[in-house]
Structures are given as C-alpha cells and as structure tokens.
C-alpha positions, 0 to 999 in steps of 0.5 A: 137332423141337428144334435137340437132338433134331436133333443127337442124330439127327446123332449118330445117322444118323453114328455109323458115320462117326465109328467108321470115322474112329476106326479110322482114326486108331487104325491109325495107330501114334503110340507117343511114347516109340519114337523109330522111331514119330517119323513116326507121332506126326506122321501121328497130328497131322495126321490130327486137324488135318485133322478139326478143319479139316473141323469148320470150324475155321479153320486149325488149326495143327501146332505144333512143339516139341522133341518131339512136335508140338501141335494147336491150334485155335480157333473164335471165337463171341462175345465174350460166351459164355465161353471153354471150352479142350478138352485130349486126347493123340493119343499112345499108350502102347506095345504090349508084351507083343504075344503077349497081344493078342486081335487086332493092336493098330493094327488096330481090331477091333470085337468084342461092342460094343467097339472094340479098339485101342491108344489105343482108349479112352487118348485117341483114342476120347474126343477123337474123342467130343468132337470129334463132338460138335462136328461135330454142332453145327457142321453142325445150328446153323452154329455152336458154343455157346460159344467153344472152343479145342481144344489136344492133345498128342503126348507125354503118355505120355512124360513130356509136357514139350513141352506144359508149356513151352507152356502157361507160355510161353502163359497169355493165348493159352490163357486161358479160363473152363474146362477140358474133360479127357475123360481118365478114366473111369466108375465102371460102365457104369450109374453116370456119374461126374465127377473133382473131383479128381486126386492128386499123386504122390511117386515115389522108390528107397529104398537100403539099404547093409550091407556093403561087398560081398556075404557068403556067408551061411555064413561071416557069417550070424548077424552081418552086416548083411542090406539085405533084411531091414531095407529089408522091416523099415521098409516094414512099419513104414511102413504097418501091416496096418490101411492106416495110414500112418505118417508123422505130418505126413501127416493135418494136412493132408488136407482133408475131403471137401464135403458134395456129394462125402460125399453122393455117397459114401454114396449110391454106395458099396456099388455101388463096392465092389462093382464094385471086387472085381468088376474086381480078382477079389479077395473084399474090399478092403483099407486105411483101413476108417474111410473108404469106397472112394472116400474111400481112392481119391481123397482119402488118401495112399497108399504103394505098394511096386512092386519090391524089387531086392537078393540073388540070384532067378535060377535054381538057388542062390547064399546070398549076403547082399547089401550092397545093396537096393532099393525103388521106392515112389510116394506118391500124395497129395492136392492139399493135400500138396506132393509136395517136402515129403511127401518131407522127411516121408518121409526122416525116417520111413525114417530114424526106422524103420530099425535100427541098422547100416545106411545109407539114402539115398532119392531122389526121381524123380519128383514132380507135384502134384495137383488140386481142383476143387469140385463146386458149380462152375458149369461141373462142375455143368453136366456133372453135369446133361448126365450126368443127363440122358443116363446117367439118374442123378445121376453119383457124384463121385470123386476119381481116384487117379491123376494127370494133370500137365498138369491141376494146370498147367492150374489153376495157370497159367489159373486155370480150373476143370477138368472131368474127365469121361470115359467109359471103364470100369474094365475098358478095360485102358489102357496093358495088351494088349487095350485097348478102348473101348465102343461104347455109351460113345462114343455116350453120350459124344458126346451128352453132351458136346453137351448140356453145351456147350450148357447152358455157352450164355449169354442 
C-alpha cells in the first residue's frame, strides 16, 4: 500500500474522530462582533491551540492583540521544501434571526449528511479539514511535506483589524512561497472549482437634500424638491436595464480574462448557469448578457443598490415630501480597479446624473481592494491536479464575487501567490440560519488538501 493510500485509510478509519472535534469546537460560541462572547472567542483559540499541539506542532502560540487573539503555529521540515502559510478564522458570524434555526445553532446536529451549526462551513468545517489533513501526514509519515505555518484569526467577521496590524508588523515571520485560504466554495457538488481571484469592494451612502425640512405633499406638491424621487432617478440611470454600468473610466481598466479561465468558462458555463437559477428560485439570470456568469460574477464591476431610507413607510399614512433620502450602494470591482479611485469616478457620475434642485453628498464607508492570481501558477495548478484527482474532473476556475481583506494584504505584503480553494456549496447558507457543511465535502476536502500538499514536496 503506497504512504497515500495509507493516509486516505487514516482519513477514512478517523473521520468519526474528526466529526465528533468539529462538533466540539462548533458548540463553542465565538461570535466576535458580541462583546458578551469575548470568552468564547478565547475558548474557541485555545480549542484549535490545543489541536494543533496534538498535531505535533511545536508550541503553538496564543497571540494577543487589541482584539480577539491569533493562533500561530509552525512546523519546520527542511530548509529546501518550500514555505506553505495556511490562513482560516475561528470566529463566527452571529445567530439572528434565532426562530428560523432548524435546530440550536452552537448544537451540531448532523441531519441528511450535513452538519449543521454556525461556523459549520464559515470557517471551522474547512479549517478543521485542513487541519485532518495534516494529521494524517503527521501520524502515517512522521512528518509533513512541505514546511508550514498555520495563522488563524479571531476577528474576521468583524472587520478583521487585529490580523491586518499583524501581518505589517510581521513580513519576514509569515514570509513563505504560497498562501493556502480554504474560505470559499464550489460551484456544485460534482463540479470543484478554484478562486483565481477575489473582487474588491466600494462600499458608500449616497445623500440626496431637498428642502430644508419635510413638506405636506398638499400644499407643495407640484413644485417642491422630492429627494426620493431624484436619488431613484439617478440609480437608474446609473445602471440601465441591460446591466451596464454607466460610469465611463470603469471598462479602460478591466483586465481580460486568460485563456485558461476563458477556457474553463465556456467548458462550464451552461452547468453555471443553471445551478445559479437552481440556488436563487429565479427563471433566468440577469446583467451584462455579452459575458457569461462567471465572467458577470468575478470579473466586471458591479453597482448593487441595498437600502433606500427617506419619507415615511410605517403604518397607517402621513404624504409627506421628505427633505432627505438616502441610499447604501457597494461597487464591487476587479483587482485592477482602486477602490479610492472608482469612488472619485463615482462622485462625478452622481453629480453628473443628478437633476437641477438638489444637493448631493456621498461617502465613502468603506473600501478593500481585490486580488488576482494566475492559474498557471505552479502552486494553483497543483491544487487543480489534487482536485482532479479527487472530485474526477478538472475544477472550473472562478473568480469570486465576493471579498476577503486579509487575501489582497496577504499579496500585498508576502508577495506570495494564493490558493483559494474551498469546499463549501452555494446552498451552505453562511452568515444566514441553518448553516450547514457537507459531510461528504469535508471528507473530500480533507483528502484533497493532503494530496496537494504532497504534490507541493520537492526531490
């Protein structure tokens, strides 16, 4: 039997053990942004200390900072090997609205082979994955392939501040060749894919004035100022019906896709597309229909409208023409883009569209810049190869629409390529009730990641 096969069968005969320790740290409630869940981040820290330690890792430390602690760990092999640094957060996202919960959120219930909890899949299902991985090569070769160093974060869904410090204060101690970030997902089941790249985000209030206080629609209606009506009138005009955005510096600085991610693409997209529908209960998709899904996903710009506050909604009737209103609109924007910049962009084009009478003020709340990766990168090639070899197909490479702060940091500071390969599905509902993990995910998970740290092994 080959030192793989024997560390799949250690995989195998231990999963139980590895479910049972999931549950374990799952039950323990470490909500980072609840200040009266302070201990249980801690107990959370020095749950996975002590896992790591039973690993045999040597002394692995409790870091404090002004926030919630780091985990640090390192395991030295040889000087030759290269340097993989694995990142992962042991904090969760809270539980609200609790009533909508199948079953208590910090009790891991196991129900048609998923395991539900919060943090189930975000993140301590998939650190816990990579840290069996780990184990079985520990236990079956007595040693690890590749040097590694394990740094995991308290904070991260709270802004992550504490691990940003860190990492700038620290370059040469987190120095290594790759970054491993098991923080993502899949697009199906029977599809594996990899994150080549991660959009930024423009996150701003735009404020529109009228009058200077609120006017009884009777007596003004007709010649007053309406805020509502203007601020709808310039988001429309923003992005049109087709899904274009409107702001014209925005297209000279999209970078095209490679020929391995187009390639992939048109290899996937139909299977996309479909799931996409599947997993929103919509009958088509909408936006940019001269690029596929996952080009509109990962690749262009977007301007998404959440809220408008202004005038009166609550019950019974008051037609009041308000002075004010309000909108919270993100931008979220390829690597390529500077979130700062698209801002200036996006000031000009509100101004620019806004009718005559009114004033206008935007703000920016909040901006992090994106992350790109190549997927002819040795290092994401051998995850695409352990993924192959697992899941049985080549993984579909996407670039995710979403942001992760501390991955664009990571590039910024170590200069190292990332990996971003998870193993959640669309349908884990994170950071919603009922979050789940697969069962079947976490058992692939944990093989495949053993695979690709040993095809990272030089001669």
């Amino acid at each position: 039997m080959t030192k793989e096969s024997k560390r799949n069968r250690y995989l195998n005969e231990n999963f139980d053990r590895f479910v049972a320790q999931l549950s374990e740290w799952l039950a323990i409630p470490s909500i980072s942004t609840l200040s009266e869940n302070r201990d249980d981040v801690r107990k959370a820290a020095e749950w996975v200390q002590k896992r790591l330690s039973a690993i045999g890792f040597p002394q692995p430390q409790i870091i404090p900072t002004a926030g919630h602690p780091l985990v640090f760990a390192e395991w030295q092999v040889d000087a030759h090997q290269p340097t993989l640094l694995i990142y992962g957060h042991y904090d969760v996202q809270p539980v609200d609205p609790l009533t909508e919960w199948c079953s208590p959120p910090f009790t891991p219930a196991i129900r048609n082979g998923n395991i539900y909890a919060r943090g189930a899949c975000d993140d301590k299902g998939q650190v816990m994955l990579v840290l069996a991985a780990l184990e079985a090569w520990a236990k079956v070769d007595h040693s690890l392939p590749v040097n590694i160093k394990i740094l995991l974060e308290g904070e991260e869904e709270a802004g992550g501040a504490a691990i940003g410090e860190y990492v700038r204060q620290n370059p040469e101690h987190l120095r290594a060749d790759a970054v491993l970030i098991c923080d993502t997902h899949m697009a199906s089941p029977e599809k594996p894919s990899i994150i080549t790249a991660l959009r930024g985000i423009l996150y701003t209030e735009i404020a529109v004035f009228g009058a200077k206080t609120d006017l009884h629609s009777g007596s003004y209606g007709g010649v007053a100022p309406n805020p509502l009506h203007a601020l709808c009138l310039v988001i429309s005009r923003l992005k049109g019906e087709d899904g274009v955005i409107d702001i014209p510096e925005l297209d000279t600085h999209i970078p095209a896709p490679s020929v391995t991610e187009k390639q992939s693409w048109l290899r996937d997209t139909l299977h996309i597309e479909d799931a996409l529908r599947r997993e929103m209960g919509v009958d088509q998709l909408v936006g940019e229909a001269a690029y596929p899904a996952l080009e509109r996903i990962g690749l262009r710009p977007t301007l998404e409208v959440h809220g408008i506050k202004g005038g009166f909604v609550g019950e019974g009737a008051k037609t009041v023409i308000p002075a004010t209103a309000t909108a919270k609109v993100s931008m979220r924007l390829p690597a390529s883009l500077d979130p700062d910049t698209v801002f200036t962009w996006l000031e000009k084009a509100v101004s620019d569209k806004m009718p005559s009478g009114y004033r206008v003020q935007l703000t920016n709340l909040h901006a992090g810049k994106g992350v790109a990766v190549s997927p002819d990168n040795p290092f994401v090639r051998a995850a695409a190869e352990a993924l192959t070899a697992e899941y049985g197909t080549a993984p579909v490479f996407m670039r995710e629409g979403g942001s992760i702060p501390i991955a664009a940091l990571f590039a910024e500071v170590l200069h190292a390529p990332l990996v971003l390969m998870g193993f959640g599905l669309p349908d884990d509902t994170v950071h919603a009730p009922n979050e789940k993990f697969s069962l079947s995910q976490f058992g692939k998970g944990m093989k495949t990641v053993a695979d690709f740290l040993g095809r990272l092994r030089r001669p």
